[in-house]
N, C-alpha and C positions, 0 to 999 in steps of 0.2 A: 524929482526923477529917481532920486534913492529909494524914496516910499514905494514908486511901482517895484522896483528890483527885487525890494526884501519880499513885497508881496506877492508875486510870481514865482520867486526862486520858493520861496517857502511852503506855496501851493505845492510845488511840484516835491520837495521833500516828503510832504506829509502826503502824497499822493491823491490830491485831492482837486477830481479835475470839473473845471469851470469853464466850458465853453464862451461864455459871455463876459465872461471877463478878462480872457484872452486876448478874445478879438477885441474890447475895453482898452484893453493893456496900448494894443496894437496902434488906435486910435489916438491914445492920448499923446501917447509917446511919439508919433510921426512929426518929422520937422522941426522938434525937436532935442534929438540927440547931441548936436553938437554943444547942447548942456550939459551933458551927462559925463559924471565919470566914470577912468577905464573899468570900473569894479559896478558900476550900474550896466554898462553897454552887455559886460558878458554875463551882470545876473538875470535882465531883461531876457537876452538872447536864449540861453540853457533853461529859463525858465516857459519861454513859450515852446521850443523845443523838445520838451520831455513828452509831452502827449501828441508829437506829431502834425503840431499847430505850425503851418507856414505861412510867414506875414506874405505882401503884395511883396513886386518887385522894388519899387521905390522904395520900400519902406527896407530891406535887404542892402542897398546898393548904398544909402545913407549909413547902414550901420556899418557897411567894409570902408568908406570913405573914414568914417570919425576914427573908426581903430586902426586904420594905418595911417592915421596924422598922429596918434597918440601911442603908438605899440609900445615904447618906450618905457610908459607908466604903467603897464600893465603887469600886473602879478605873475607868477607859475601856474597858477590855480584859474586865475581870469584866462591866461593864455589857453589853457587846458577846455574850458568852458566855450570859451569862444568857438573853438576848432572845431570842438562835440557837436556844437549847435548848428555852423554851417555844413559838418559833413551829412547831420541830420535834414539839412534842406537838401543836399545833394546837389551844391556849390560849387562851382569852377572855381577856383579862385587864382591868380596871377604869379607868374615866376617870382617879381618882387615881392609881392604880399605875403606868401608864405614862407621864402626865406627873409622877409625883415622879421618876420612869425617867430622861426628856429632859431634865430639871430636872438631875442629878445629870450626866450625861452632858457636858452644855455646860459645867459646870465645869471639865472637866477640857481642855478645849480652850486653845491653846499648851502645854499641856506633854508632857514628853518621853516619857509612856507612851502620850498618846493618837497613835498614826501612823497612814496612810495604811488599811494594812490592818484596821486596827480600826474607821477610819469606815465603810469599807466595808463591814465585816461588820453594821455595829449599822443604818446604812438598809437594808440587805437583808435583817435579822432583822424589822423595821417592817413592810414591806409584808408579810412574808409571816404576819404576826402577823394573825385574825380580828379583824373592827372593834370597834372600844372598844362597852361598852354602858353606855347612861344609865344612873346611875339614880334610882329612884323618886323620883317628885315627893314634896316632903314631906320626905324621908330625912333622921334625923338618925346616922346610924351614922359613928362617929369611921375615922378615917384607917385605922387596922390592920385594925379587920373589915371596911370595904370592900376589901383585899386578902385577905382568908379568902375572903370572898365573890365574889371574882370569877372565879375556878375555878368554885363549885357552881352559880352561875348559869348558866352553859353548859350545865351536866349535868343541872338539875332542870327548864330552862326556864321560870324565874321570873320575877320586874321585868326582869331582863334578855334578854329573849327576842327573836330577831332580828326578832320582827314590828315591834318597838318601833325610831321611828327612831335611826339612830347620830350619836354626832356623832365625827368623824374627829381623829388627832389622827397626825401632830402639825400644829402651827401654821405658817401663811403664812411671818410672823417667823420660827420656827423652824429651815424649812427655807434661807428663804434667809441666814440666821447661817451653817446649816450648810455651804452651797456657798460662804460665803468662806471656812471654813477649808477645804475642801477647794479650793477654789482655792489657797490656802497651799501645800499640801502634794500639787500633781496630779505635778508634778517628778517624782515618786518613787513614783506608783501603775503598776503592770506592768500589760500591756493587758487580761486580765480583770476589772483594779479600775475599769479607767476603764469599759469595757463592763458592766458589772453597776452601777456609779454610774447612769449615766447613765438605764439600765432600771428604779431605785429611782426613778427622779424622774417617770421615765413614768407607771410603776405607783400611784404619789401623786398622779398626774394634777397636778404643780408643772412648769413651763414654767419651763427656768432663764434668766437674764439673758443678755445679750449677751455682756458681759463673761467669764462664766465660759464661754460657748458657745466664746467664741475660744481659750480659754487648751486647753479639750477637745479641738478641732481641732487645734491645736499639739502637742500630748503625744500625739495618736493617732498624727499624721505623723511623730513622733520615733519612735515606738516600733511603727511600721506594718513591722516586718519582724519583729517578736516573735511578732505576732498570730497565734494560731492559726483553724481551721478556727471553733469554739465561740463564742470573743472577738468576734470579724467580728461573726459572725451576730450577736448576740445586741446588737452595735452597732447593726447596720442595721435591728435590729425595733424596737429604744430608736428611733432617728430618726426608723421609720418611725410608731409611736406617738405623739411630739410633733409630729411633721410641721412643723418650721420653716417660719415665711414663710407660712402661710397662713392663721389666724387670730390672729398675735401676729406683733410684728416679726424681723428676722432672717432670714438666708438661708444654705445649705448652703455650706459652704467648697469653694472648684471645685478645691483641691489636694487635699483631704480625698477627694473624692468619685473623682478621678483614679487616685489610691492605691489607694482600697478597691477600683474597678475592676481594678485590677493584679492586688491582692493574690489578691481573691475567684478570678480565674483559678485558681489554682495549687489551690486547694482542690478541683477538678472531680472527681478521681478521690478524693483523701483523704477529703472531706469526706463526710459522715454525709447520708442523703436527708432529715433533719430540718434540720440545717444549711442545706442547698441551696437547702429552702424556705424558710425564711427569710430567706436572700437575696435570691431572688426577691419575697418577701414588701414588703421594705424598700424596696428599688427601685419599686414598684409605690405605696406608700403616698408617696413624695416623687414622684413620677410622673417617673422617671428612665430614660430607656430606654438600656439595657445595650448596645447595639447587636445586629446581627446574628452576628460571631464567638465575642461570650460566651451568648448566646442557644443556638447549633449547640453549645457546648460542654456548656451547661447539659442541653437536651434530651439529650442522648448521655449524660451522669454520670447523668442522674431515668431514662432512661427501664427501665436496669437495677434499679431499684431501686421502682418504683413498685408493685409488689407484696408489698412490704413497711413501705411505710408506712402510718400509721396513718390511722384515720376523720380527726384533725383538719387532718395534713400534707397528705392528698386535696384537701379542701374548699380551703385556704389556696392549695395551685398553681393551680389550674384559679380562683378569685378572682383571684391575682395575676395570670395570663395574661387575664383580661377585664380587669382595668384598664391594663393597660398597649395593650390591642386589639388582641392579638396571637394569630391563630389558630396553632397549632404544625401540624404536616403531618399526616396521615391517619395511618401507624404509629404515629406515639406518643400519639394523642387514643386507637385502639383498645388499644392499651394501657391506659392509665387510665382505659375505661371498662370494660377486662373488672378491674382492681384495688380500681373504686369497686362493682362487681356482687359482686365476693369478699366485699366488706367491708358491703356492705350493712345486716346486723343492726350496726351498732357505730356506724352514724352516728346523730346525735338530728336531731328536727326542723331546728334551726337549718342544720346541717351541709348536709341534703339542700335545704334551700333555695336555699343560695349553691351550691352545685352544678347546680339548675338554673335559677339567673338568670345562672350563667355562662356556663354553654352558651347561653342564648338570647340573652346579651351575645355571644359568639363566633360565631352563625350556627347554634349545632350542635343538631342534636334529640335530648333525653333520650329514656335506656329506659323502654319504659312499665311498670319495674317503679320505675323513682323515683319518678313518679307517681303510682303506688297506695300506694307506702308512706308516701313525704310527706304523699297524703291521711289515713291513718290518722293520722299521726304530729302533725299538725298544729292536729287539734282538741284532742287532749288534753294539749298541751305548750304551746300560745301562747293566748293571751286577748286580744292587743293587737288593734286595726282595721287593722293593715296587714299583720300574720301573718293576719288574717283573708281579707282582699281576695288576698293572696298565694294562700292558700289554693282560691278561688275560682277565677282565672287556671291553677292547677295545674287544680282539675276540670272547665273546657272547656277548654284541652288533650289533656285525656283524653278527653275526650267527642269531640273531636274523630278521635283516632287511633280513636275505638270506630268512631265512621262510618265513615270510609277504610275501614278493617279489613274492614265486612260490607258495601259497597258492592260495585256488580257490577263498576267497571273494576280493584280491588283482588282480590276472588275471581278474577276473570279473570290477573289478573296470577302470582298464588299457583300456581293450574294449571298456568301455563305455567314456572314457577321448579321443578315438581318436588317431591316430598312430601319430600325431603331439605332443601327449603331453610328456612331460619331462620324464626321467625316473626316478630322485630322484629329491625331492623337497628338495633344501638346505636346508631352516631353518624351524621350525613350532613352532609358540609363544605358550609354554602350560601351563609358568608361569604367574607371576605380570606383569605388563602392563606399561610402564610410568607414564600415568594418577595415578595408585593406589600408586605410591612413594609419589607424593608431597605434600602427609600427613603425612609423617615420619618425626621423630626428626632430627636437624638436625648436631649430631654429633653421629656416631655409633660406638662404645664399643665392 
């Protein structure tokens, strides 16, 4: 059983993917794992898991059975593995299971297997792990079958069905145990460890202490010329998710923020237009204005690229550019309104909303094809009273351009533009301008 483990885990190092020896793996190893030890189960596991390979369910529900009869024997590294792999199937797994998981996990903190890179891997296995489910009131089922169970539960939609509330884990305690030893040990995390930490703690929705905030700042600014284009970003949407300083004490480090400003330059042409928004993004959420230089730089990197990004990158630019109240110029608004027209079918409601409360935050008038399709889109996707009232504000809007539209100084006007001319003009700038920003302060509150 060891010979498969080394031989999967090691595929999957060297990145060298085998479809048929996978599913080989999958095969031989069925029925019996409860041979295997706790350092086979999770080299097995993380190794079929690296290229997206999901075993059967049986073959799943054996592997949560044997590791929570054995979690005890289990390494920091196997714990870490393990977790990666199941949150890579997209696992439920059970309020015991996971906290005998964290349980087993905290043990092994000061010692020399558990390091930097392994904290890092087992909180980012956490979040991306579906929520714990209750369960059933009453239940008398002992420790092991609620790890059988917590697989099928997912799949049959039983006691644990997500209608049913969750309770989240891990614990308050937990987490902040965790960020002291990773305070211990930040010395020596490389800048995607600190940047992905930091985003597990967002994503947990845990606001870290002061203390451990400064030591972060510290170690980014050491290690601020390692950072790549990915690392940045994925810093600056972590801070712009906690947002320092404004409902918990604490404030952004003004070297910290200096830096990043440096840094993020450099990425203008390198950096990915999913990257760039997130920049943007972050900046926007700590209400930081970038100034006007890296602004003309950013616009110039997006505006190549805005046709290629996605429904969600769309909606997040044209957001960030209303919170920060900053109209971009004429070319590059028609830009992203003929890229948001492209992409049209692939936005959901939510999306087509902040899309136009940002144009109407920026001065600018949407196409009356948002409009119509927001309408549709909006009864059958929101239920709340303020998607609804939203809802409302879109259809006089609309009703409004329906009037303009069959009014006589509008027909008159259409006549005189010639049967070639357009029939709605995407955007029309009726706010602040570029130019009138780059007299603004440059941090906004």
């Amino acid at each position: 059983m060891m010979d498969c483990a080394r031989v999967v885990y090691g595929l999957a190092r060297l990145r060298l993917h085998v479809p048929r020896l996978l599913a080989a793996v999958e095969q031989h190893t069925a029925g019996q794992l409860s041979n295997a030890t706790p350092q086979a189960l999770a080299g097995i596991a993380v190794g079929l898991s690296h290229w997206g390979y999901k075993p059967r369910d049986g073959w799943i529900q054996e592997l949560m059975t044997q590791s929570f009869a054995s979690m005890s024997a289990f390494g920091a590294q196997d714990l870490a593995n393990l977790l990666f792999a199941l949150a890579c199937w997209e696992v439920s797994t059970s309020q015991p299971f996971l906290q005998r998981c964290l349980t087993a996990f905290r043990g092994h903190w000061d010692s020399a297997g558990c390091h930097a890179p392994t904290l890092v891997r087992f909180i980012f296995a956490v979040t991306q792990l579906p929520a714990c489910q209750p369960l059933p009131e009453g239940s008398t089922t002992s420790g092991q079958q609620q790890g059988e169970d917590s697989y099928s539960n997912k799949q049959t939609g039983g006691p644990a069905d997500r209608a049913v509330a969750t309770y989240r884990l891990p614990s308050f305690n937990w987490l902040v145990a965790f960020l002291s030893e990773c305070r211990r040990q930040i010395d020596r995390m490389k800048p995607a460890e600190l940047s992905t930490l930091l985003w597990s703690m967002a994503c947990l929705n845990h606001t870290p202490d002061l203390v451990f905030m400064e030591c972060w700042y510290r170690a980014c600014a050491v290690h601020m010329h390692a950072f790549t284009a990915q690392s940045l970003s994925t810093a600056l949407q972590a801070i712009g998710m906690l947002q320092p300083g404004k409902d918990v004490p604490g404030a952004i480090s003004g070297r910290w923020l200096q830096l990043v400003l440096q840094k993020s330059k450099t990425f203008m042409v390198s950096g990915s237009c999913s990257e760039l928004v997130k920049m943007l993004w972050g900046f926007a959420e700590i209400r930081v204005w970038p100034g006007q230089p890296w602004m003309d730089d950013w616009l110039e990197a997006t505006q190549q690229q805005l046709h290629d990004m996605t429904p969600q990158d769309l909606s997040d630019a044209i957001w960030a550019l209303a919170r920060l109240r900053y109209t971009p110029p004429e070319p590059w608004t028609q830009v992203l309104t003929s890229a948001v027209n492209e992409n049209l079918s692939g936005f959901e409601a939510q999306g087509l909303a902040i899309v136009i409360w940002s144009f109407s935050s920026l001065g600018l008038k949407p196409d009356r094809r948002w409009l119509i399709t927001f309408k549709g889109l909006s009864g059958s996707q929101f239920d709340d009273d303020s998607a609804q009232q939203l809802a409302k504000l879109v259809a006089g809007a609309l009703a409004q351009q329906n009037r303009r539209q069959f009014s006589k100084p509008a027909v008159a006007e259409a006549a005189a533009a010639g049967p070639h001319a357009p029939a709605d003009v995407a955007v029309r700038p009726l706010g602040r301008t570029a130019k009138s920003q780059a007299s603004r302060a440059t941090v906004r509150r």
